[in-house]
C-alpha positions in Angstrom: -5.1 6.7 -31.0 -5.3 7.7 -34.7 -5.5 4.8 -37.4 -3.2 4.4 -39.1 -0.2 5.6 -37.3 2.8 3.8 -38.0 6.0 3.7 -36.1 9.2 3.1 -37.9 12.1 1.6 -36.0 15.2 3.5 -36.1 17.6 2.1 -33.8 21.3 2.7 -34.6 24.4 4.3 -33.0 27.4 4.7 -34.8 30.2 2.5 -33.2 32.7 5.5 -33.2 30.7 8.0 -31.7 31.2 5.6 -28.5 34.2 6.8 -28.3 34.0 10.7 -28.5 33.2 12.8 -25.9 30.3 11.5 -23.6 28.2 14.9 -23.8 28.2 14.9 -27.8 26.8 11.4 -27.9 23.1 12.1 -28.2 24.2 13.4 -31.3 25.0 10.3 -32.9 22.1 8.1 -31.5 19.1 7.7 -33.6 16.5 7.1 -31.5 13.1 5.1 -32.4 10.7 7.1 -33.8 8.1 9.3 -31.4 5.2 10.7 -33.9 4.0 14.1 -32.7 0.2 14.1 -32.4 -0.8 17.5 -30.6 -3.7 17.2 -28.1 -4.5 21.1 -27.1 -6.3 21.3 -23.2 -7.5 24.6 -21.8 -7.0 24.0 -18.1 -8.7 27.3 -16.1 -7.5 29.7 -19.3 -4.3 28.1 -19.6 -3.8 26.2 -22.6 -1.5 23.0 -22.6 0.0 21.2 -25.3 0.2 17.1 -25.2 2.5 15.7 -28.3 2.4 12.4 -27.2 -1.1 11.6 -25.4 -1.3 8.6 -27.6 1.3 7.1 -25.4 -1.8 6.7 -22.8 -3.2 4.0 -24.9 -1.1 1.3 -23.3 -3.3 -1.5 -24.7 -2.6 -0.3 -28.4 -0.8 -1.9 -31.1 1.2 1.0 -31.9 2.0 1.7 -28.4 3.7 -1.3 -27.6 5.8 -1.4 -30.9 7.1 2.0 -29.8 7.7 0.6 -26.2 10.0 -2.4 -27.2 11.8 -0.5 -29.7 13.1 1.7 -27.0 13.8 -1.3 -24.7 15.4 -2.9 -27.3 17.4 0.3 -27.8 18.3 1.3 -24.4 19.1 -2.3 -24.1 22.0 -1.8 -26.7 23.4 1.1 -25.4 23.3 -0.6 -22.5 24.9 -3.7 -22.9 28.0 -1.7 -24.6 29.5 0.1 -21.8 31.7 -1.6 -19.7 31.6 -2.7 -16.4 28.1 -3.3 -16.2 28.5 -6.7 -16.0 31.4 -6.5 -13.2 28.6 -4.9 -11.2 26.0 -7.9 -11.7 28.8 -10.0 -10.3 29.8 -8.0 -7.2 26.0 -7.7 -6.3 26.1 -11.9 -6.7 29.3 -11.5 -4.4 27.9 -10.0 -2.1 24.6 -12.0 -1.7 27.0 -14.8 -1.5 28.8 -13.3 1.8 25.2 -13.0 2.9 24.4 -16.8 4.6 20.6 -16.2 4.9 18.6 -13.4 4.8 15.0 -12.9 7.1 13.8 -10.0 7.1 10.5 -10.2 8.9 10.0 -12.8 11.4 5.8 -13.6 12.8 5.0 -15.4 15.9 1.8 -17.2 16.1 1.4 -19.6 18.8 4.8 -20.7 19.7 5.8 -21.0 16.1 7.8 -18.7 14.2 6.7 -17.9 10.6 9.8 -16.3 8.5 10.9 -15.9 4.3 14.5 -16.5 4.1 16.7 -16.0 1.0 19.9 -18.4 0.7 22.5 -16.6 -1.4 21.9 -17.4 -5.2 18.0 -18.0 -4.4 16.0 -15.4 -6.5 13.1 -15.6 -4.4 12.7 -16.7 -0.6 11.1 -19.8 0.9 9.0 -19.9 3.7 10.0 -22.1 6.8 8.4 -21.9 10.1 10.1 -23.1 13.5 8.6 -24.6 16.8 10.3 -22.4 19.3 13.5 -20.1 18.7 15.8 -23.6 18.8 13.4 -25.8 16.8 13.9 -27.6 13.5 13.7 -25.3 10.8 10.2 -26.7 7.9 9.8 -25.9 5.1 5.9 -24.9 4.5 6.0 -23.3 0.8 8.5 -23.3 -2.0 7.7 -20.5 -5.1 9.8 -22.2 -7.6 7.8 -25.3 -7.3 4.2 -23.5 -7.7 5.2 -21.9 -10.9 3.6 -22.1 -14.3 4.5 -21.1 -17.8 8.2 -20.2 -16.7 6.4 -17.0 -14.4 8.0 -16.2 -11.4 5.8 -15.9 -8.7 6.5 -13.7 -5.4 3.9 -13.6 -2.4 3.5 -12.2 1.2 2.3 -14.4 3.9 0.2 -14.1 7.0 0.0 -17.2 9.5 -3.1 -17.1 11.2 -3.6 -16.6 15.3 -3.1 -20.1 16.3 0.1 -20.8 13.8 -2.2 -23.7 12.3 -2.5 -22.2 9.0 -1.0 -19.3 6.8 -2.9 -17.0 4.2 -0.5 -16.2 1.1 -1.0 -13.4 -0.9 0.7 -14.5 -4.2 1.4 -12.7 -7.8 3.6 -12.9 -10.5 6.0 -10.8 -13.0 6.1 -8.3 -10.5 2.4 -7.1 -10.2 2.6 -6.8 -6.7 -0.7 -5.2 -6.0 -3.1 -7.6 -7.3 -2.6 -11.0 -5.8 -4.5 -14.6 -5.2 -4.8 -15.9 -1.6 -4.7 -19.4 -0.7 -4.6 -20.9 2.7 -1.9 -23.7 3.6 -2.3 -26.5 6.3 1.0 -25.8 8.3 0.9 -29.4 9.1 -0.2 -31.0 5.5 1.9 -28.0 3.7 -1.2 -28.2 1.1 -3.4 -25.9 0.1 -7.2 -25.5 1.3 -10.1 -24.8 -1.5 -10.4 -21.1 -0.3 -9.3 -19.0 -2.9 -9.8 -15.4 -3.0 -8.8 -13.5 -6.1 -8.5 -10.2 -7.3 -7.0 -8.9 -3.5 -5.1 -5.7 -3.2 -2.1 -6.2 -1.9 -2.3 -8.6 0.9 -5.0 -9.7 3.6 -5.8 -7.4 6.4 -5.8 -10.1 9.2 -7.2 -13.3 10.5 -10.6 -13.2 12.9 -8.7 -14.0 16.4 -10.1 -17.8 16.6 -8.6 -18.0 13.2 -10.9 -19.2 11.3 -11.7 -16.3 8.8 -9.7 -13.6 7.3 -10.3 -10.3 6.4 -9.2 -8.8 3.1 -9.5 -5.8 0.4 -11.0 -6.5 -3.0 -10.7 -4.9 -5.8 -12.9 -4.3 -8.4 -10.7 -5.0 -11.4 -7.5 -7.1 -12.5 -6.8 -5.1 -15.0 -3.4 -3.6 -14.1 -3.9 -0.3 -16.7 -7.2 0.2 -15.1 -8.0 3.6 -12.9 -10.5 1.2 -11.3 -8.4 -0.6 -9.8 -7.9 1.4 -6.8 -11.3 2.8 -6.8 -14.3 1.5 -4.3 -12.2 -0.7 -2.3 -14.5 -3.5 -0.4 -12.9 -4.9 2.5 -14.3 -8.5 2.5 -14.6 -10.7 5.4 -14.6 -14.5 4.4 -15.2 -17.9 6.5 -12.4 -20.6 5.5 -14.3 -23.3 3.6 -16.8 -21.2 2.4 -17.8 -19.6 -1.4 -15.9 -16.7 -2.2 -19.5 -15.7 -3.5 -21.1 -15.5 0.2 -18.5 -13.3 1.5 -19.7 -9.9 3.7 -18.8 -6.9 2.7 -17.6 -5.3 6.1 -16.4 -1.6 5.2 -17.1 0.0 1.9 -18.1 3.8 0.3 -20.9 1.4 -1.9 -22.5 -0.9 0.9 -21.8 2.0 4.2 -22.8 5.7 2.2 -23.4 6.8 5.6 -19.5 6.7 7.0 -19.1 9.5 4.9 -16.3 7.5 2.4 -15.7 8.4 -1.2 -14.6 6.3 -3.9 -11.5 6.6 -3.2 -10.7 5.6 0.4 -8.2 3.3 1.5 -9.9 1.4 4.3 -8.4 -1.0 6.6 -10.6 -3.5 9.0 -8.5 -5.2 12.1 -9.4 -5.4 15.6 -8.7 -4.3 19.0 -5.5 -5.2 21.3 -7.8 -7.5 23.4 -9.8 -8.5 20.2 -13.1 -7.0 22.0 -13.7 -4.7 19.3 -13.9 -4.1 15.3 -11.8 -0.9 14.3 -12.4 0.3 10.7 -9.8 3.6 9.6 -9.7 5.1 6.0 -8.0 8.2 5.3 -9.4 11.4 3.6 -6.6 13.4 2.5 -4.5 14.6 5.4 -6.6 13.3 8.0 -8.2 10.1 9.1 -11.3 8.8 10.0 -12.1 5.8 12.3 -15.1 3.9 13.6 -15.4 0.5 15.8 -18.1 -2.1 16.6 -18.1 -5.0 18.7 -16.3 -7.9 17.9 -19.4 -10.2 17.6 -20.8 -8.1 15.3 -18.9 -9.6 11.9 -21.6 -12.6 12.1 -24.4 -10.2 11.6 -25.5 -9.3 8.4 -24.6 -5.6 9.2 -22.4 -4.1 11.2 -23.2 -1.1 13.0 -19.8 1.2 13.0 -19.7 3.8 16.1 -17.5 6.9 15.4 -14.2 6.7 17.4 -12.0 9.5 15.6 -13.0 12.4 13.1 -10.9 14.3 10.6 -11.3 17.4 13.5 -8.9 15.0 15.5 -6.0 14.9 13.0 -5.4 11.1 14.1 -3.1 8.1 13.4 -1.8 4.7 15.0 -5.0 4.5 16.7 -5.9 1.3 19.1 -8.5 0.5 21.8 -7.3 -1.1 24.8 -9.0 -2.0 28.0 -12.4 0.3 26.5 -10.0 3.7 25.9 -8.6 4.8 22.7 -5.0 5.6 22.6 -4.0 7.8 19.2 -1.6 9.8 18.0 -2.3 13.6 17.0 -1.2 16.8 15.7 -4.2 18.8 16.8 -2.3 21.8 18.4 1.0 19.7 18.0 1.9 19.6 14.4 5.3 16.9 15.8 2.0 14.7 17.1 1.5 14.1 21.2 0.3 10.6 22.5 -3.5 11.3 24.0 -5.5 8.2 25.5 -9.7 8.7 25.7 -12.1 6.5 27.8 -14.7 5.0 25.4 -17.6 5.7 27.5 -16.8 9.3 27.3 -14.5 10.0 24.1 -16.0 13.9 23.6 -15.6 14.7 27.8 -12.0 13.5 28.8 -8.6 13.4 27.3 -5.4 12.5 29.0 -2.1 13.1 27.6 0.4 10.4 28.0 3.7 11.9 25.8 3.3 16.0 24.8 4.8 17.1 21.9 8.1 18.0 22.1 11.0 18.5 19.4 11.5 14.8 18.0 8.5 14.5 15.8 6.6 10.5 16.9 6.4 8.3 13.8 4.7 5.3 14.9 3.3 3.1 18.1 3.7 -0.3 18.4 2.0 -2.3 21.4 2.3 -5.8 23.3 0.8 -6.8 26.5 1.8 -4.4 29.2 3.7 -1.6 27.0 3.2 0.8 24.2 6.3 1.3 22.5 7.3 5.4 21.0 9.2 5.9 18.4 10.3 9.4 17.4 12.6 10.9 14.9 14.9 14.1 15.1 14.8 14.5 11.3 17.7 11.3 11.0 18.0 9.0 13.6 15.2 7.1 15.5 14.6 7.1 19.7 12.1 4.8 21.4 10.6 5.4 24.7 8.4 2.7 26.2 4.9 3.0 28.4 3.6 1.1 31.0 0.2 0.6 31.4 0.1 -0.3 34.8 2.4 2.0 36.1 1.6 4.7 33.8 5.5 5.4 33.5 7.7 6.2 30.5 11.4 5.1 30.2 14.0 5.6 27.2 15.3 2.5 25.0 18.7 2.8 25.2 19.8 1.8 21.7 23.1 0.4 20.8 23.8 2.9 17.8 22.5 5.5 15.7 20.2 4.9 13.1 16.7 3.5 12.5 14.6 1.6 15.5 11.9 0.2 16.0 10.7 -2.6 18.4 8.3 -5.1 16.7 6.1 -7.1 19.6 5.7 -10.9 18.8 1.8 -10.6 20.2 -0.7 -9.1 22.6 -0.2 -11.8 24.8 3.2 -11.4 26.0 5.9 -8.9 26.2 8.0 -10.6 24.2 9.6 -8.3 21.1 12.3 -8.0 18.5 14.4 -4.5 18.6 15.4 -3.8 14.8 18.4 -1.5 14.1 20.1 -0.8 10.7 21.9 2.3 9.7 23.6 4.1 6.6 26.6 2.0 6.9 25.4 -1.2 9.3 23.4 -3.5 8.0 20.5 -4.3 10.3 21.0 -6.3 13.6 18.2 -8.0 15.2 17.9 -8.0 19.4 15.7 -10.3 21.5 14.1 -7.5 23.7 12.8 -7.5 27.3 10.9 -3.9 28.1 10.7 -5.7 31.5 14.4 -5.7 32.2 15.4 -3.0 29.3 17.7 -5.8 28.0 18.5 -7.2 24.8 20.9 -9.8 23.3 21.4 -10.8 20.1 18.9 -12.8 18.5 18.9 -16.3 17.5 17.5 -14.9 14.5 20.2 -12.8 13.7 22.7 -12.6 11.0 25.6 -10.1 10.7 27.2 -10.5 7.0 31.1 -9.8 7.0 30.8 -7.3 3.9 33.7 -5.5 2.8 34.5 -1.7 3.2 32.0 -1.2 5.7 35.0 -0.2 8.0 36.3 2.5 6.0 32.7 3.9 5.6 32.0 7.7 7.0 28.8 9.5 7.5 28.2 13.0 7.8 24.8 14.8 9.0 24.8 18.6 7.6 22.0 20.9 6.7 21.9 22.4 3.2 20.6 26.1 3.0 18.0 25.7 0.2 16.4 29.4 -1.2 13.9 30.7 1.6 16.7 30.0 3.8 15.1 26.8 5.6 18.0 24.3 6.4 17.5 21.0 4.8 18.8 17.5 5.9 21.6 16.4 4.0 23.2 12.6 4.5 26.3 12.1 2.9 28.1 8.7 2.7 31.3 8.0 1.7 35.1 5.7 1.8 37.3 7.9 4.2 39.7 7.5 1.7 38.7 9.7 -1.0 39.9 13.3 -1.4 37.4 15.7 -1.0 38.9 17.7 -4.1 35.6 18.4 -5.7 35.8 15.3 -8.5 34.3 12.7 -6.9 31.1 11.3 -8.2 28.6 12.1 -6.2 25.1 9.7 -6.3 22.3 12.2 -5.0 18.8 10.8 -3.8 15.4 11.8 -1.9 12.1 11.6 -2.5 10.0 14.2 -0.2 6.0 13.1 -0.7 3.7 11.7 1.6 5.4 12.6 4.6 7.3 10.1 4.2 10.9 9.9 6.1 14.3 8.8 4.5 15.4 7.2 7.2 18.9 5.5 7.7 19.1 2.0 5.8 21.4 0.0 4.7 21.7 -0.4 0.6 23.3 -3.2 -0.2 23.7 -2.4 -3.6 24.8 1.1 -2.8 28.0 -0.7 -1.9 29.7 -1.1 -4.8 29.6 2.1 -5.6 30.9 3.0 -1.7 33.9 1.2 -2.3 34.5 2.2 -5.7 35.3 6.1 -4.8 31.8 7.4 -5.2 29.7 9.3 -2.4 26.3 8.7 -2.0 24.2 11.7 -0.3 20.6 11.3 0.6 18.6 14.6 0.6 15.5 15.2 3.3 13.8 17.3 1.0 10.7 18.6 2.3 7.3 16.8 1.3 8.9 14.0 3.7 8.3 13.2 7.2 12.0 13.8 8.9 10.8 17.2 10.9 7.3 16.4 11.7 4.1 17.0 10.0 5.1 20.9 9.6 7.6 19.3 6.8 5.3 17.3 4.8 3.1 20.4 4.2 6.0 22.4 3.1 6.4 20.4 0.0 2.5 19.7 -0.6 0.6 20.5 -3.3 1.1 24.1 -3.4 4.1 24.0 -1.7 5.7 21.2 -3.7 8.7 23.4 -5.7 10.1 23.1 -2.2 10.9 19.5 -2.7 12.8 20.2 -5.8 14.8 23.3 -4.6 15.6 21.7 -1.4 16.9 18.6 -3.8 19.1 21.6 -5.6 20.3 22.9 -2.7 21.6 19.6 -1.5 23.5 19.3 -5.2 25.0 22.9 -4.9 26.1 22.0 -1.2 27.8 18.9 -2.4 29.5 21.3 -4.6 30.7 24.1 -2.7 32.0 22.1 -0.2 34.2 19.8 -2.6 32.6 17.0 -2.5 31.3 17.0 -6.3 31.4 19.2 -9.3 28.1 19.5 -11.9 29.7 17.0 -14.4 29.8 14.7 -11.7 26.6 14.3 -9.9 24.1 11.9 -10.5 20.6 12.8 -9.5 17.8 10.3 -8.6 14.5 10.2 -7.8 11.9 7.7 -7.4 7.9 7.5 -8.0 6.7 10.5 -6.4 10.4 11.6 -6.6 10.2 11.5 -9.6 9.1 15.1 -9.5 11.6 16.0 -7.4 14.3 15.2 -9.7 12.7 15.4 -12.9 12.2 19.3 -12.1 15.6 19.4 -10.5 16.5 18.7 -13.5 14.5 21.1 -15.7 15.2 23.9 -13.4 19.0 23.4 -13.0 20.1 21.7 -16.5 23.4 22.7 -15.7 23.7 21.0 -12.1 23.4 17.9 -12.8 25.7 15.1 -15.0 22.5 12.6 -15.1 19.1 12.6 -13.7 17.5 8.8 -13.1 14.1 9.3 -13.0 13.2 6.1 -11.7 9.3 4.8 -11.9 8.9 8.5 -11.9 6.0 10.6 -11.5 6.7 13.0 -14.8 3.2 14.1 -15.8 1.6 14.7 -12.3 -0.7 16.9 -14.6 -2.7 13.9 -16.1 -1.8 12.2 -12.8 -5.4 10.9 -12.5 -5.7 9.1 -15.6 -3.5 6.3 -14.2 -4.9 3.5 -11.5 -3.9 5.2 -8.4 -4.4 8.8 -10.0 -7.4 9.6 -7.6 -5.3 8.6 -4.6 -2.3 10.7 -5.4 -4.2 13.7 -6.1 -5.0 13.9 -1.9 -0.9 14.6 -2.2 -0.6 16.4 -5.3 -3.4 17.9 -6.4 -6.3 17.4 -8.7 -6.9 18.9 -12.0 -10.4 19.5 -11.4 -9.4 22.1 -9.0 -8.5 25.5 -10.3 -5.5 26.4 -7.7 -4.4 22.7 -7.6 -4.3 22.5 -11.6 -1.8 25.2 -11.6 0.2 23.3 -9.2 -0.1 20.4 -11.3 1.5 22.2 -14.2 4.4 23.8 -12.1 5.4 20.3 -10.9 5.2 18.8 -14.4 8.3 17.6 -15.9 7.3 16.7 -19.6 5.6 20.2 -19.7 9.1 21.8 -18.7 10.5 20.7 -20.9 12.6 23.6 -23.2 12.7 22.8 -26.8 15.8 25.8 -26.9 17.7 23.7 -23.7 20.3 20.9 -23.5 19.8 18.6 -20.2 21.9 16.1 -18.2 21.6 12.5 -19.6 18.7 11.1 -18.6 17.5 7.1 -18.2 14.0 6.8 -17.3 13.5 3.3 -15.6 9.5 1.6 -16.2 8.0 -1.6 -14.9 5.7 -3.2 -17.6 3.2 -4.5 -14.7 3.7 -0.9 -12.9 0.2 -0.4 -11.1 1.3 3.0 -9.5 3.2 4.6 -12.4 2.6 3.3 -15.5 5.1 3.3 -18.3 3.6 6.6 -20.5 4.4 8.8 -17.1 8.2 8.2 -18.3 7.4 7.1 -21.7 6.3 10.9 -22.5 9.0 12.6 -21.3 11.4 10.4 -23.1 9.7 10.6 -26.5 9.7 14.6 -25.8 13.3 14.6 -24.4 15.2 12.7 -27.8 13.1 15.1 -30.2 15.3 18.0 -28.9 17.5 19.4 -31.8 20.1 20.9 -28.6 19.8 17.8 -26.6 23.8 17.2 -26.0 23.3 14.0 -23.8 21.5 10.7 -24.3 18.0 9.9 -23.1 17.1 6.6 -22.8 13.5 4.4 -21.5 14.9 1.4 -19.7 11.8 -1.1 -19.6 11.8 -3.9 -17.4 9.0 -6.1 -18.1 9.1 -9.0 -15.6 8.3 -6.3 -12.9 6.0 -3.9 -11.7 6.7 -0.4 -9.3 9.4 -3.0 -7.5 10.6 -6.4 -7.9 11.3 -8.6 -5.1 13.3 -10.9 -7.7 17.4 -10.6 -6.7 17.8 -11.4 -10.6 16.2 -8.6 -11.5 17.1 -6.0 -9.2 20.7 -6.9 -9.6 20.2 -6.3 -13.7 18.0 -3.2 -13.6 20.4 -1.5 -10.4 23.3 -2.7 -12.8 22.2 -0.9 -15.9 21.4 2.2 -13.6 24.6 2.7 -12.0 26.5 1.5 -15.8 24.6 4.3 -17.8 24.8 7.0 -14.3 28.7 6.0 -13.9 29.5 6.5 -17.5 27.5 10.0 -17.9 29.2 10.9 -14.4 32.7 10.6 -15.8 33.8 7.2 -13.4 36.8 5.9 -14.9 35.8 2.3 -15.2 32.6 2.4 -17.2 32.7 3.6 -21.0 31.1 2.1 -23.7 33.0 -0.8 -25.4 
């Protein structure tokens, strides 16, 4: 950062230009001021231009200034159009019509751990039951463990015998970096264990439940790109010093597994808790190890290779001395394999082949291992006895997502989960022993309005080489498709990960106020297999963004939207999906919400989990990969002679994964455009991170989304005041 600099605070907006024409605004706004300080980088002979690398200094004086003058600002514009409010008070509405929401439910013992949110309650409690029918307790109330005015949020974990319960707790939103405590279930007070900084949440208790197992990080610092990096997953004794705690899986303390400094390891144990099983992924492909059970008392544990990166492995478990794992060696949609222990490089047996639903996932309880595979959309399970060695369909109730969460490895006892684009999710007591299910006592169906009158269609979108994309569209049968609707278009296509049907609560406002909402399967994702993923990877990633246009320009042809209507949106990684949607087809889009987005993938590995995303996207240290980096890069796309949609960037303050100068560069670059016709505005949230688990703020930032996206979109009932 220069000396010197100074920032001078513009903020303004002429009160009549709110009421011209929505795509000559920009020209009125006078945006804070964005110095230009050129930073020149020859990457592999290609010279790139940074104006605002001083945005990078996040800790600097100058950098905040320019930070809150464009919250301030955004705020203002903001706050003036109407019917931005009106949505904070359906969303209340609707959490009202909502009598309690649970949505994950532990077993431990024969009590049943679970958060639940009353309407009006920003955060959940947690309450724990003896039996289905028992009284409901109360263990741990956030609101009363709060200092300073912060609002805490946590994640719990009750231990194997339901006698105590690790919570992982942090506040303002940093999700990632938390302090455990342990609470007597009985006493509801806490122990003296307290383990701080830990990533995320523990891995799990030791099966006599008297130790837990956890991931520390090396910093605390939230800005830091250590924060990710050498990972040590810790094992520690309740009631001892955080000091004497082992290390039991590290790249620092076990060179010889092979890991690097940035790993992601995990530390659990078997299905009958006979042995260790230690997994970290490098890139693509994952490694794994085990070691008997007794063996976290010694001073070192001796890991045994289970799986190599040759076997292209995931939802590995050990069971009665065999390995069962999923893989897409030879079956890029995975097959189900089991190995014997004793002989892991002589015999392989496969239970499931692959066939043409891709499997996502296992799950396992005493007797049977539970499927679940994907078309692309909608979920199937199938379900495995051990005994019998048979395999028999779940017949589900609907479409949608599935999945079957056992209580324990004790019993078959299990929840079925289903939830889909326009049914919010219903929760079955399950018996794989009879295939039956009834409604849970856990249950809870809210009466919501509109859901009746909501359609869904699956069609396939032709995107430029002529691969047929997935294309979910949601919408009020009552509309006309007459081709000036406004249309709210989403994906997100990294990681293989799958958009698979949900229920968004706060998509229904818009539902029932005339506007479709399409979800795009853009490859990068997970919905056809692993084939799918590596068609928008590295390399391959402008697929993900001209799959995203295709599903705009079907939206279009088919009459469903027009360009001046749809909103685009994208999310983290998707955030490079829609940011070069958006770069590529200017004219496509009405708005583009690039929400915690991934816009300068290029320096990608100068923020905390940089070194972890590049496995996806590519590292600039690599020649090919570098020019990768560049194609995907929003802020360098950007085209001084070009107008673009209206833009709002959304930022978390505490954001661990995408800190604020991914967004806050291509904002600053964005309003310095002499042609820019439409506003561009950095909304900054800071009382949250990458998410925020607080109902008060969701319901504010998802407000001032859809306010500014409405408005830019041409909706009737939002203009500025």
């Amino acid at each position: 950062m220069k000396k010197g600099l100074k920032i001078i605070a513009s903020i303004s907006i002429c009160p009549f230009c709110l009421l011209i024409n929505i795509h000559t605004i920009a020209q009125c706004l006078q945006y804070p001021s964005s110095p230009k300080l050129p930073v020149a980088d020859t990457i592999f002979g290609k010279v790139v231009v940074d104006e605002y690398r001083w945005l990078e200094d996040v800790h600097e004086e100058q950098t905040q200034g320019w930070l809150k003058m464009q919250a301030d600002f955004s705020e203002m514009v903001i706050n003036k159009i109407a019917g931005r409010d009106r949505l904070i008070k359906e969303f209340q509405q609707l959490d009202s019509l909502n009598k309690e929401s649970i949505p994950y439910i532990m077993r431990k013992g024969d009590r049943y751990f679970y958060r639940k949110t009353l309407p009006g309650e920003n955060v959940g409690k947690l309450y724990y039951r003896q039996g289905k029918e028992g009284e409901e307790i109360l263990i741990f109330d956030p609101n009363a463990h709060t200092e300073n005015n912060k609002q805490i949020t946590y994640r719990f974990s009750p231990c194997e015998n339901g006698k105590k319960v690790a919570l992982s707790i942090a506040e303002a939103g940093n999700a990632d970096i938390c302090l455990v405590k342990i609470m007597d279930v009985e006493t509801k007070k806490f122990d003296q264990d307290s383990l701080y900084p830990v990533l995320f949440s523990i891995d799990s208790w030791t099966p006599d439940s008297h130790a837990i197992i956890y991931k520390e990080t090396q910093t605390d610092d939230p800005s830091s790109t250590l924060l990710f990096q050498d990972l040590k997953v810790k094992y520690h004794r309740l009631g001892t010093p955080e000091k004497e705690d082992k290390t039991l899986l590290s790249g620092l303390t076990h060179p010889n597994l092979g890991m690097d400094n940035t790993e992601y390891p995990l530390v659990g144990y078997s299905a009958d808790d006979k042995y260790l099983i230690a997994t970290f992924y490098q890139g693509q492909y994952q490694k794994t190890f085990y070691a008997p059970s007794g063996e976290i008392d010694k001073k070192h544990i001796q890991w045994l290779p289970l799986l190599g990166t040759e076997e292209q492995a995931k939802d590995a478990f050990i069971r009665n001395d065999s390995v069962y794992f999923l893989t897409r060696r030879d079956a890029p949609n995975y097959k189900l394999v089991v190995r014997p222990l004793q002989a892991l490089d002589h015999f392989e047996r496969v239970i499931v082949p692959e066939g043409w639903d891709a499997i996502q996932w296992l799950a396992i309880s005493k007797d049977y291992l539970f499927i679940t595979k994907t078309d692309g959309i909608n979920t199937t399970i199938d379900q495995y006895h051990f005994t019998t060695n048979t395999l028999q369909p779940v017949n589900l109730p609907f479409s949608g997502s599935a999945w079957i969460q056992p209580f324990d490895k004790e019993t078959n006892d299990s929840f079925l989960n289903l939830i889909s684009w326009k049914q919010p999710g219903v929760r079955y007591d399950y018996s794989p022993t009879n295939l039956t299910m009834q409604l849970s006592r856990f249950n809870n169906i809210p009466n919501y309005p509109g859901l009746d009158a909501l359609v869904v269609e699956e069609v396939e979108a032709k995107s430029h080489d002529g691969t047929m994309v997935p294309l979910s569209i949601v919408y009020n049968k009552n509309i006309e498709r007459n081709g000036n609707n406004v249309a709210y278009l989403t994906g997100y296509g990294s990681y293989g990960s799958s958009m698979s049907p949900y229920f968004d609560l706060l998509k229904l406002p818009l539902l029932n106020n005339g506007v479709i909402v399409a979800i795009a399967h853009v490859r990068g994702g997970g919905e056809k297999g692993h084939s799918w993923h590596m068609g928008g990877f590295k390399s391959t990633k402008p697929n993900t963004w001209k799959d995203f246009i295709a599903c705009a320009e079907y939206l279009v042809e088919h009459n469903y939207s027009s360009p001046k209507n749809i909103i685009g949106e994208g999310t983290s990684a998707g955030g490079i999906m829609i940011g070069r949607a958006m770069t590529e087809r200017p004219e496509l889009f009405a708005v583009a919400i690039n929400n915690v987005p991934v816009s300068n993938p290029l320096r990608g590995e100068n923020r905390p989990n940089g070194l972890l995303d590049s496995k996806e996207f590519g590292s600039a240290k690599d020649s090919v990969e570098a020019l990768g980096l560049i194609e995907m890069d929003t802020y360098l796309h950007i085209d001084e002679d070009k107008s673009y949609p209206a833009v709002l960037a959304v930022t978390g303050v505490n954001d661990t994964r995408v800190p604020f100068w991914q967004p806050g560069k291509l904002v600053a670059k964005m309003q310095a455009l002499s042609g820019q016709q439409n506003p561009v505005l950095l909304l900054v949230n800071y009382d949250s991170g990458h998410w925020s688990e607080e109902k008060s703020v969701q319901f504010r930032n998802y407000a001032n989304v859809f306010a500014f996206a409405l408005w830019q979109a041409g909706h009737t009932d939002f203009s500025p005041q």
